[in-house]
N, C-alpha and C positions, 0 to 999 in steps of 0.2 A: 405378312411377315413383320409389321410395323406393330408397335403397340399404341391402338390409338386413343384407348382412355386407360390411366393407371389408376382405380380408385380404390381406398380402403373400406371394410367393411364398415358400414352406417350403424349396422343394427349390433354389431358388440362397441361400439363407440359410444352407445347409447344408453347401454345396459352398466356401462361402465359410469356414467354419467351419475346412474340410479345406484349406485354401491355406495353404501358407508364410507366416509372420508376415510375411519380409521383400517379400512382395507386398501391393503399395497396391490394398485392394479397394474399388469403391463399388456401390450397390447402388439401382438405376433403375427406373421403372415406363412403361410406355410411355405412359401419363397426363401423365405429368410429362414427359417427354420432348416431349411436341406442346405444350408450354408454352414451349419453350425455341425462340428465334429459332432457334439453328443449335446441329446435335447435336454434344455433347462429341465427340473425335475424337483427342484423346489420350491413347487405350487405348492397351494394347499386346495387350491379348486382350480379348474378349467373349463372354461366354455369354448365350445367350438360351434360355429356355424358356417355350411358351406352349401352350392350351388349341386344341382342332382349330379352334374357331371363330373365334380370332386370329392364326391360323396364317400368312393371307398379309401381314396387318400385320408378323407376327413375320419372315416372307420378306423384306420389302421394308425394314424394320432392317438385317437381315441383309445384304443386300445394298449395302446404301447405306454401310455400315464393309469389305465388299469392293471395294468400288470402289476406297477409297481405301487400300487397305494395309492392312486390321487386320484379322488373324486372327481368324475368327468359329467360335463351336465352339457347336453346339446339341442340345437335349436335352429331354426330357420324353416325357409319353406318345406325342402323335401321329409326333414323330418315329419312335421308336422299334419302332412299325409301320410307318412309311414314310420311311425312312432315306435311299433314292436319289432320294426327292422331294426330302428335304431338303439331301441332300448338292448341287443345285445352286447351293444360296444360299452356302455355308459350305465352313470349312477342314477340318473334324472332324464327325462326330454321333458322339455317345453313347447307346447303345442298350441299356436297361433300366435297371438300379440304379447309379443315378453314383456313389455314395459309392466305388465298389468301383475304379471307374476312373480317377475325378479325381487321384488322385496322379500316375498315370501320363501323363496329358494334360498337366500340369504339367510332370512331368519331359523330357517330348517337347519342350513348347514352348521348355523353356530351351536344349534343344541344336538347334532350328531344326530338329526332325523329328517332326512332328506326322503322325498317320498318320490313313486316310480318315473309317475309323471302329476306334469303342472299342466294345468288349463283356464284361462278363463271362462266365466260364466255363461253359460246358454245363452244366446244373442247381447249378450257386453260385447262394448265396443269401446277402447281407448281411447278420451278425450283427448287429444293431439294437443288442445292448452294447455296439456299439463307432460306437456311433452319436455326433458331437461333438455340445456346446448348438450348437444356429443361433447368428450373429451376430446377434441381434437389436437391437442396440446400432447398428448400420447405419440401422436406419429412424428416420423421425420418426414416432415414435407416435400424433403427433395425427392422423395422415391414418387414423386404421384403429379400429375400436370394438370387434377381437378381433384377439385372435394366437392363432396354431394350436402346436399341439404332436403331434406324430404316436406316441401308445402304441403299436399294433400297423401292420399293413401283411398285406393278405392279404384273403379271405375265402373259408369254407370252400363257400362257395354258386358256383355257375357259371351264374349268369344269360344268357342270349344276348345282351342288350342293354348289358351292364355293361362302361362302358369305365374301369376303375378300376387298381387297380394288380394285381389278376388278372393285367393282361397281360403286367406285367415280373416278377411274382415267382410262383411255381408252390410255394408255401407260404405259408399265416398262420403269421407267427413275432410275438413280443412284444418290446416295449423293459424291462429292467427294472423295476419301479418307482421304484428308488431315482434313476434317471438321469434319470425323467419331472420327481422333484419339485425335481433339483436343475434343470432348467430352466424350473418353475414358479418357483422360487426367482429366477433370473436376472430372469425377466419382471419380478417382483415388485421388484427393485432400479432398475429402471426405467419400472415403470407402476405405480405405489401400489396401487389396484385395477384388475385388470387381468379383462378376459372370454374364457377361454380355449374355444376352439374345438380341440376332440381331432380329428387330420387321420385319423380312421380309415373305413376303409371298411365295417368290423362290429367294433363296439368290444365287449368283455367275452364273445368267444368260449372263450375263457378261464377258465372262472373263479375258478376260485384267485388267478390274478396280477392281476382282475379286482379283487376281494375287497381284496385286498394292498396295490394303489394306491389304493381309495376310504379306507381303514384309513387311508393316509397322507396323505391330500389332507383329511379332515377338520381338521386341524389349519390347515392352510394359510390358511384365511378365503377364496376363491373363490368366485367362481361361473364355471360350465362349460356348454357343448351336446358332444352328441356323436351319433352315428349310429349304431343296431343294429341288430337282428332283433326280431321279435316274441315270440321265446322269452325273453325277461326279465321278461316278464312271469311265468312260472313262477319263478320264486326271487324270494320275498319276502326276504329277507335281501339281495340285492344291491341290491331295490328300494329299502331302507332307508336302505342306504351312499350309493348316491346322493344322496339326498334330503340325508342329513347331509352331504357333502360339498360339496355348494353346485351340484349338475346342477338348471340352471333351466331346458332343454329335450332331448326325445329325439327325434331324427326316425327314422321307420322307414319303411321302403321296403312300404308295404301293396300298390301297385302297381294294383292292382283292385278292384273292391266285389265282385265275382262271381264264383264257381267257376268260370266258362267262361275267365274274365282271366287267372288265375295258372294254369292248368292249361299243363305242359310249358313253361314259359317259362324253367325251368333245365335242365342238358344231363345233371349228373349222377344227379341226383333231382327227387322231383316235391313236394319240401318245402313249399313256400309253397301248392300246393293242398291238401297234407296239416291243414296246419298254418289253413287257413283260416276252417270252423267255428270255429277259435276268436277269432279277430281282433274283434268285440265284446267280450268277454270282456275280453282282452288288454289293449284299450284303458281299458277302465274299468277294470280293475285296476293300469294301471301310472299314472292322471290321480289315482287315490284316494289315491296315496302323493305327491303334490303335486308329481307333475312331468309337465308338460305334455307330451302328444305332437303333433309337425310329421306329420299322415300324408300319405307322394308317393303319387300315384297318374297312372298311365302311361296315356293316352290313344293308342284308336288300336290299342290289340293286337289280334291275330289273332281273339281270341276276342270283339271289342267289335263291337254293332251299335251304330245311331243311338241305341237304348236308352239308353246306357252314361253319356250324359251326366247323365240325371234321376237313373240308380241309384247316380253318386259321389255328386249333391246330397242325395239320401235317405239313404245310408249320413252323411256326414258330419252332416247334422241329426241320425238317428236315433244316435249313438255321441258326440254331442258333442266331437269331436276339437277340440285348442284352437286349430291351425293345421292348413293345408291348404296342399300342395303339387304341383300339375296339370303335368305335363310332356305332350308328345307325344311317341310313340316314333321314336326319333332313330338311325337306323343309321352308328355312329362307327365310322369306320375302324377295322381290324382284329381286330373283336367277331364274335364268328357270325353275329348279327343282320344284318351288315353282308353278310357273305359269303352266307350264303342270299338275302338281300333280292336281291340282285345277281344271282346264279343264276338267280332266278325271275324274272329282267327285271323288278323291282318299284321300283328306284334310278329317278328321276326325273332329277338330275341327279349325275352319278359326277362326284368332287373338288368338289364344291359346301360345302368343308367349315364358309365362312362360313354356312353355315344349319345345322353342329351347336351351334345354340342351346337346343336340349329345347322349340322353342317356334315353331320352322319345318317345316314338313311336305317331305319331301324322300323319301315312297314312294309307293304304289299301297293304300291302305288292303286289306285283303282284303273287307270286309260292310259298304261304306260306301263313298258318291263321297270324292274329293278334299276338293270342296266341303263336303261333309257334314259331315268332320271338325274342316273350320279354322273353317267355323259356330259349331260346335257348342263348340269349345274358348272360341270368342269368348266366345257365350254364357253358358257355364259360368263362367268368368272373371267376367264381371259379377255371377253370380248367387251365388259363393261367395267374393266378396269384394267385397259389399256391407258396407257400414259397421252398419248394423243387423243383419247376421245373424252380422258377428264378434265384435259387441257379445257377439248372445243368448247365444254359445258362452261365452264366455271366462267372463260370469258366472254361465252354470249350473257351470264348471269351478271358481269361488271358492263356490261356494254349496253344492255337494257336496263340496268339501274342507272346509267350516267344521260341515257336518252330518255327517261322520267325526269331525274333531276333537271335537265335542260326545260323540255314540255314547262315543271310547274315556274321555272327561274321566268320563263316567256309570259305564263299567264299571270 
């Protein structure tokens, strides 16, 4: 019931960035917009990008600035997989990395020849150097308690269930550093302290340029969250930079407490069961350097019986993770997940994409009823964020970093 990150959209902040000065941009939430008696209406163009799960809200905008004359052009992930879905509401979609096409949409528009859809070229990939600062200067800051910054874009993992930016880029590529902090710079001229959210999908794959930006971000005074893999925990040295550089949490996609959970749940490797003996480990290696871990864990996979509920609650008691994060597994258009689910007549309802919430059941479990699972999630839900058992976490989490701090003050 709490709102625990409020952030504005990255990828129209960005696009706005790449617009002609001499175009008047503003920059709308659809929040804000159902506040407003009657919706502004004297655009001359409209981008809309939205999540699968606001997708027909994001329709029915769309639709309602067709009615009346104004060219609507849309973009993001879900489109982007489903382009002739969208192309009913709208003048244009944009299909993968806009940066790459927004001039061109521009240029179309001014000479009244907008075309159906926009794509980048057969394997082009977005130099991220040439990525512009977002407008961030558009928002009112008070409405949001982070602003994202997107360092990299990619990751080297192929999850079946990941609908991330995998889908529109077929490489992890990096932003400079130098470019990240001149936009950490930007924020910082307009939010004194600011809480920056790194919009990455696996942050410090990298790690040299990894190394390079925490180097430089120590100076800055920040604090950060970002999202990686469980392999950071092997490089103490990056685990350090962080810490010095003001990262006050990591969330890592553990996905499962059980070898049977991550087993084959990536298409190219079988990394996250490789890698799973160690995930104890991991975790009290990277909470010992005083920065918390958020661990997701995906409810519902292939390999989960009714067990699987008691075995997150036991894994997260027994590893003391400082946060917990319980999704169900959620088959998002155009992810394999999706396409096998579908195959195997396992889709409950097809285009039901108002339930890709990570939190509505919308398949055929495989070793568990229907019912079993949204029980169970219920369940689990009460019993891992109860007030006294996030208490116990958080302060064996201060209590073991202040009994490290002692250990090195001795030696």
């Amino acid at each position: 019931s709490k709102v625990i990150a409020s952030m504005p959209s990255l990828s129209l902040l960005t696009l706005a960035a790449l617009t002609p000065k001499d175009i008047k941009v503003e920059y709308k939430e659809i929040n804000d917009l159902k506040t407003e008696k009657d919706l502004p209406d004297d655009y001359d163009l409209v981008a809309i990008s939205s999540f699968s799960a606001q997708i027909y809200e994001a329709y029915e905008l769309a639709d309602y600035y067709k009615q009346r004359g104004v060219k609507v052009v849309m973009g993001g992930l879900h489109v982007s997989v489903l382009p002739e879905e969208a192309k009913q509401h709208c003048a244009s979609v944009v299909i993968g990395e806009g940066e790459m096409v927004w001039p061109r949409v521009i240029e179309d528009f001014r000479h009244g020849q907008l075309k159906d859809y926009y794509r980048s070229q057969s394997g082009e990939t977005f130099d991220m150097a040439s990525a512009p600062v977002p407008r961030y200067e558009l928002l009112d800051i008070a409405k949001y308690n982070r602003l994202t910054v997107q360092t990299s874009r990619g990751c080297p993992h192929r999850c079946d269930f990941c609908a991330s930016s995998i889908l529109i880029t077929h490489k992890y590529n990096v932003k400079p550093a130098g470019n990240i902090i001149n936009e950490i710079r930007y924020i910082k001229s307009i939010w004194e302290q600011p809480f920056i959210e790194f919009a990455d999908d696996n942050s410090f794959v990298m790690r040299a340029h990894a190394k390079e930006l925490l180097q430089q971000l120590i100076n800055e005074g920040i604090h950060w969250f970002t999202e990686a893999d469980i392999s950071i925990a092997e490089d103490h040295e990056l685990l350090e930079l962080m810490q010095k550089s003001g990262c006050r949490q990591v969330l890592i996609g553990l996905e499962s407490p059980t070898a049977e959970g991550v087993n084959r749940i990536e298409l190219r490797s079988n990394w996250k069961k490789d890698k799973f003996q160690h995930y104890e480990w991991a975790i009290q290696e990277i909470q010992s350097h005083g920065l918390t871990v958020n661990g997701c864990f995906i409810l519902g996979l292939d390999g989960d019986t009714e067990k699987i509920f008691d075995r997150v609650y036991e894994f997260v008691e027994r590893t003391g993770l400082f946060e917990v994060q319980i999704t169900v597994l959620t088959p998002f258009p155009g992810t394999p997940l999706y396409h096998r689910l579908r195959n195997e007549g396992r889709i409950l309802d097809d285009a039901a994409w108002q339930k890709c919430t990570l939190f509505d059941v919308n398949y055929v479990p495989k070793q568990m009823s229907l019912e079993a699972l949204e029980k169970g999630i219920l369940e689990l839900s009460k019993r891992i964020y109860d007030k006294s058992f996030i208490e116990e976490r958080q302060q064996r989490f201060f209590r073991n970093l202040r009994h490290r701090k002692t250990q090195i003050s001795f030696n």
